[in-house]
C-alpha positions as CSV (number, residue, x, y, z in Angstrom):
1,X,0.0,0.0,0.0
2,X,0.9,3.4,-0.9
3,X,2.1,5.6,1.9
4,X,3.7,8.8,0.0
5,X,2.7,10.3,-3.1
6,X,5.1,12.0,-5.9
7,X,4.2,15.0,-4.6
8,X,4.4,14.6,-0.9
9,X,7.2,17.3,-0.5
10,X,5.3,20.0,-2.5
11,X,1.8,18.7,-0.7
12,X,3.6,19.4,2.7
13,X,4.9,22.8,1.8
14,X,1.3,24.1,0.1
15,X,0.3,22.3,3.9
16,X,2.7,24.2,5.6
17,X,1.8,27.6,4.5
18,X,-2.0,27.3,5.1
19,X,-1.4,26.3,8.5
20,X,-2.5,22.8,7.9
21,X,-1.3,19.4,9.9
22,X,-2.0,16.2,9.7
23,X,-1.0,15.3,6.0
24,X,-1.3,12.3,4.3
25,X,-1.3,10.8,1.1
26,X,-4.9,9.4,0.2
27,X,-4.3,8.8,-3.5
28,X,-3.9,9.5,-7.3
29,X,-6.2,10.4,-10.1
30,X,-5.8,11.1,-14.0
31,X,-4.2,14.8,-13.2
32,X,-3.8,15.2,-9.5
33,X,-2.9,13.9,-6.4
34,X,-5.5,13.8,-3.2
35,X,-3.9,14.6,0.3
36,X,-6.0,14.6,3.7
37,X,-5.3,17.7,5.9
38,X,-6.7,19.5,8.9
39,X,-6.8,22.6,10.0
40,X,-5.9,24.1,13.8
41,X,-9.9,23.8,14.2
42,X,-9.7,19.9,13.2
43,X,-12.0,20.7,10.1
44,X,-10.9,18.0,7.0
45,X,-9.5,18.9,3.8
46,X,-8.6,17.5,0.9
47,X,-5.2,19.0,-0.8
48,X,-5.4,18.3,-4.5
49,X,-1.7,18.7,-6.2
50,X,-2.0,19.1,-9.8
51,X,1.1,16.9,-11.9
52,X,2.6,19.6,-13.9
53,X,4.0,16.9,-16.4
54,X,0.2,16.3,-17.5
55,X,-1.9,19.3,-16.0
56,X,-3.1,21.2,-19.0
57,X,-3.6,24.8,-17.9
58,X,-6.7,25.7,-20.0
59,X,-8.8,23.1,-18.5
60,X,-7.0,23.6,-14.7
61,X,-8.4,27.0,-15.1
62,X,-12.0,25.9,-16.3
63,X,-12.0,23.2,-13.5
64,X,-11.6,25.7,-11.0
65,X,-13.6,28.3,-12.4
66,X,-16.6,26.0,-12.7
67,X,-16.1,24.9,-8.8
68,X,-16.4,28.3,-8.1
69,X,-19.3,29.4,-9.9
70,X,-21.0,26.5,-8.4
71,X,-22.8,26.5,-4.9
72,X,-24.7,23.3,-4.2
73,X,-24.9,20.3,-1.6
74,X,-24.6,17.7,-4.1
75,X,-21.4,19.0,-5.0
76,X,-17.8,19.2,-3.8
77,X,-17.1,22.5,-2.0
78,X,-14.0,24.5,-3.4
79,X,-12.4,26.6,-0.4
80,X,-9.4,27.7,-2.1
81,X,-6.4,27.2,-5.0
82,X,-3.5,28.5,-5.5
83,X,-0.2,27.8,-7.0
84,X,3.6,26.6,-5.3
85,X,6.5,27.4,-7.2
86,X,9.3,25.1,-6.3
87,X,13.2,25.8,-6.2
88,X,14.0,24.6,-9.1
89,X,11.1,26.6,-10.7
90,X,8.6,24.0,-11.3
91,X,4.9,25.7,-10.9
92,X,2.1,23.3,-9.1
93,X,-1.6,24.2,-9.3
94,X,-3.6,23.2,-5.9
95,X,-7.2,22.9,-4.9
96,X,-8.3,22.9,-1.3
97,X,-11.5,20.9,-0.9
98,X,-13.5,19.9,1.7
99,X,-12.5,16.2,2.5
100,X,-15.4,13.7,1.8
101,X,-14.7,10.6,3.8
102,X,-17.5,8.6,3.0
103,X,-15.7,6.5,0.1
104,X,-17.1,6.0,-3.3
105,X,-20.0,4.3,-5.1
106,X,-17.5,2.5,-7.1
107,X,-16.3,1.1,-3.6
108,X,-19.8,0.5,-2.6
109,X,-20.7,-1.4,-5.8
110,X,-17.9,-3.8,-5.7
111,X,-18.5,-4.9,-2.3
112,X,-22.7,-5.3,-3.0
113,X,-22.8,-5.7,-6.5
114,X,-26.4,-3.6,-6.6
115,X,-28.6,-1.7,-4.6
116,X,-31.9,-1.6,-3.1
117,X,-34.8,0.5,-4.9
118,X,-35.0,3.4,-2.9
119,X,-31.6,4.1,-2.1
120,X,-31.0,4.3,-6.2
121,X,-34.4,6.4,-6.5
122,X,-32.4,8.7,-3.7
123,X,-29.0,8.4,-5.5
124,X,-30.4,9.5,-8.9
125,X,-32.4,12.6,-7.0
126,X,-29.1,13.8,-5.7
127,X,-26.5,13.4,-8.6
128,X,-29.9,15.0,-10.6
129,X,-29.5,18.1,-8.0
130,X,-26.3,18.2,-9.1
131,X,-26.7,18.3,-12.9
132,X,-29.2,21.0,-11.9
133,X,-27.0,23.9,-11.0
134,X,-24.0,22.7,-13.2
135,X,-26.9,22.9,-16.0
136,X,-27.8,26.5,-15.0
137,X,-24.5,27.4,-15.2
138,X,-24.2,26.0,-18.7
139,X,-21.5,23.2,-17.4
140,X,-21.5,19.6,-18.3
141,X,-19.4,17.5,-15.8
142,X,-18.5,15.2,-18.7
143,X,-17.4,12.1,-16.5
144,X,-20.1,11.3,-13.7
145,X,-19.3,7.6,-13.3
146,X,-19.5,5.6,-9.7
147,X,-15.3,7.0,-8.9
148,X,-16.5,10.7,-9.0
149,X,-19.4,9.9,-6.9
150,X,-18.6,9.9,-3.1
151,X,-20.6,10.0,0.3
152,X,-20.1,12.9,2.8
153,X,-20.7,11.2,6.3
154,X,-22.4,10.8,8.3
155,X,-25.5,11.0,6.6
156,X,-24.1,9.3,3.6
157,X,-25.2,12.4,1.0
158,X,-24.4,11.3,-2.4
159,X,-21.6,14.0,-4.0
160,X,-20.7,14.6,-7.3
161,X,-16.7,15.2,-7.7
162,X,-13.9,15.9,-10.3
163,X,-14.3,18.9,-12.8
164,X,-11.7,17.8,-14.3
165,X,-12.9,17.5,-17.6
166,X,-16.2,20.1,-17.2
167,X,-17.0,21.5,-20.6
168,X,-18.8,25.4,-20.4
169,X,-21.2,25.7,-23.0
170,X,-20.4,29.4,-22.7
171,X,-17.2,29.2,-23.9
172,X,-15.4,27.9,-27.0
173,X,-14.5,24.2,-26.8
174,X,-10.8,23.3,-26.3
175,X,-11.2,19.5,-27.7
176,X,-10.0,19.3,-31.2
177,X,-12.3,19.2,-33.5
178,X,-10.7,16.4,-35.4
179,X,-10.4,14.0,-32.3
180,X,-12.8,10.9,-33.1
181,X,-13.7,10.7,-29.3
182,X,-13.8,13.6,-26.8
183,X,-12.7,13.3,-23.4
184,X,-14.7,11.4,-21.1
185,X,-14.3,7.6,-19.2
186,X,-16.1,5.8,-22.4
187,X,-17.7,2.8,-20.4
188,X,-20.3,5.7,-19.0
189,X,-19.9,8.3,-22.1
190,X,-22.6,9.3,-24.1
191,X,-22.9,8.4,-28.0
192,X,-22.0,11.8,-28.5
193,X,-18.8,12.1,-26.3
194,X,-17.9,8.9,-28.0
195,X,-18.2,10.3,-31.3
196,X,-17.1,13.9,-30.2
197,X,-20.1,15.6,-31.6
198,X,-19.8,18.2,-29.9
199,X,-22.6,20.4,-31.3
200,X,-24.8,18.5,-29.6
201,X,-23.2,18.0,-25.8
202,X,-25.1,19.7,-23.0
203,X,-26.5,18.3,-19.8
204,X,-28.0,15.5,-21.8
205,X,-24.9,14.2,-22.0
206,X,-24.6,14.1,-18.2
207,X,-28.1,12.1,-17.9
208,X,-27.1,9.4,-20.1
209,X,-23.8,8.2,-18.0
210,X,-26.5,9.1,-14.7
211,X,-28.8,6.5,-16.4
212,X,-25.8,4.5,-17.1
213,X,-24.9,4.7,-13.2
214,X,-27.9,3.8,-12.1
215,X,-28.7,0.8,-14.5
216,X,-25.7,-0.6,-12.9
217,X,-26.7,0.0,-9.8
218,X,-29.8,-1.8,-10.3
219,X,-28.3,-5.0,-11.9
220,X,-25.0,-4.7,-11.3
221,X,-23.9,-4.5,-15.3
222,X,-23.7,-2.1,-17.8
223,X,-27.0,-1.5,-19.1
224,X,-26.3,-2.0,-22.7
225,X,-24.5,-5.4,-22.0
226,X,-26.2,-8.7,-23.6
227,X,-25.0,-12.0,-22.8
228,X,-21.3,-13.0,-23.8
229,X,-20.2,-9.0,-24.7
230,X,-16.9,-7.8,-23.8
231,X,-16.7,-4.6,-22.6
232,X,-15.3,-3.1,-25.7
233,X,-18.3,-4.5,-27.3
234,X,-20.0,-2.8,-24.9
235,X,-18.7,1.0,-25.4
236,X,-18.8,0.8,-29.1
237,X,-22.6,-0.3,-29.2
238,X,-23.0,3.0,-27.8
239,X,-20.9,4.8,-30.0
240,X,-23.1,3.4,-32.9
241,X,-26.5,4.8,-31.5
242,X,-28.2,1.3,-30.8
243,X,-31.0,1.1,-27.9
244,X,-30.4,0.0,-24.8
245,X,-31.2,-4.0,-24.7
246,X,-35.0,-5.3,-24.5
247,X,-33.4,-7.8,-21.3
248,X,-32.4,-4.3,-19.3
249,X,-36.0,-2.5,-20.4
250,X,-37.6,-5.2,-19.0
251,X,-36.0,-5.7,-15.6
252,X,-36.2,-1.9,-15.1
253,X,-40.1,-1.3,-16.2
254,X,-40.6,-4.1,-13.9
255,X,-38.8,-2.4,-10.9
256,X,-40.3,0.9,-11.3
257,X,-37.4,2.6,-12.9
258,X,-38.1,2.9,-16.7
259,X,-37.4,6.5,-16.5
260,X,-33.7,4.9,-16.8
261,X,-34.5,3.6,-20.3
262,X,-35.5,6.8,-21.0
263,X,-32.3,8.5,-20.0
264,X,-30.5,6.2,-22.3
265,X,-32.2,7.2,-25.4
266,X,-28.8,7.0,-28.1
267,X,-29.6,10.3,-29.2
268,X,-30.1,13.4,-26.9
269,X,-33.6,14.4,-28.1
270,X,-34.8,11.4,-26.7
271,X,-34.2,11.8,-23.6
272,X,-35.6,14.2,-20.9
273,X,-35.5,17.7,-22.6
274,X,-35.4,19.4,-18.9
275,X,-34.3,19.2,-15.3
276,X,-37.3,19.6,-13.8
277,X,-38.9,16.6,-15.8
278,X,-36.6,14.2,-15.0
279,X,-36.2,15.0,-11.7
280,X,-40.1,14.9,-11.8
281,X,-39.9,11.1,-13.5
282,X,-37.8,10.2,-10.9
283,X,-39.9,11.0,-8.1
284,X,-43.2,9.6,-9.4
């Protein structure tokens, strides 16, 4: 097990001059390191050290910028970021988060496999909540999958993390145009992250790797699997636009939860044209 990260000297230093103690390494993503730190008061953080050999500024500064447009309790709260310049002149970026110690639904999953009806009906409510205000904001979140959803204790709220790869509608795109796929985990992409059609990414995008989410919640597979499919199979008969499978429709009409076929449609106009009505689907 992994008891210092790459960037434990740095983390210490950034720890150092905001007067916080009790560092430790907690672990390593795509573009940053996660370090656990409290301040005099005991109240957890979580230091995030950006690696400077892969940290593309652009979309650091997007990241942060959408964190701090955003004010919700279904999403990670930003407190503060800066930048440490070392000695030998290397420049790291650093978010200060609040820590979230509940673990992950990716955790959760592999130890239950699936979950019970209402605690999915309550999962999907939350992440929903936070698609809301990143929605209003004209964000997409662009990777919701079970690793960026985590549970703030102790009464296990469902929080949606990482805006790593947030897209602002707002703003002009900084995926190449001529990239067949745009960024994104592609077992929970949409058809059109898979495809990088970007005209047509907004928060639909985000409700399809939601329904994606919670059809595995509900049987423990990717929705779109059929019987003998490898998971490559998997992701590309999403990138060709086919329905979800007639073996998931069924299990989910049956359970209540045929909103999720719904927010699965292959192509966005097919799926819930607003918040409010699929928030409103989900709670019927």
């Amino acid at each position: 097990m992994t008891t210092n990260g790459r960037f434990q000297s740095v983390a210490s230093k950034i720890a150092s001059s905001l007067n916080l103690t009790q560092l430790r390494y907690v672990g390593r993503g795509s573009f940053k390191e996660t370090y656990y730190a409290e301040t005099p008061a005991g109240k957890q953080l979580a230091v995030k050290v950006f690696d400077p050999e892969r940290c593309d500024m652009v979309r650091a500064e997007r990241e942060v910028s959408a964190m701090r447009a955003c004010s919700s309790e279904n999403l990670a709260m930003l407190y503060e970021c800066g930048s440490h310049e070392t000695s030998s002149g290397t420049t790291y970026l650093y978010l200060v988060e609040e820590f979230i110690s509940g673990g992950t639904l990716a955790s959760l999953l592999s130890s239950c496999g699936t979950m019970d009806c209402e605690t999915i009906r309550k999962l999907g409510e939350s992440i929903v909540g936070a698609i809301r205000e990143l929605e209003a904001r004209s964000l997409v979140h662009r990777d919701i999958k079970p690793d960026n959803i985590m549970f703030r204790e102790p009464e296990q709220q469902p929080v949606l993390v990482d805006f790593g790869l947030v897209r602002d509608l707002s703003r002009s795109s900084i995926t190449p145009t001529f990239l067949p796929s745009g960024p994104g985990t592609p077992y929970f992409a949409a058809p059109e992250q898979l495809n990088n059609d970007k005209h047509l990414i907004d928060w639909r995008t985000d409700q399809f790797s939601l329904g994606v989410v919670l059809g595995m919640c509900l049987t423990g597979d990717h929705p779109y699997r059929r019987a003998g499919m490898t998971t490559p199979q998997v992701v590309e008969s999403v990138t060709h636009h086919e329905c979800v499978p007639d073996e998931f429709v069924n299990i989910a009409t049956s359970e209540g939860f045929d909103f999720i076929c719904r927010m699965l449609s292959p192509w966005p106009i097919g799926r819930y044209q607003s918040v409010h009505k699929l928030m409103a689907a989900m709670r019927e």
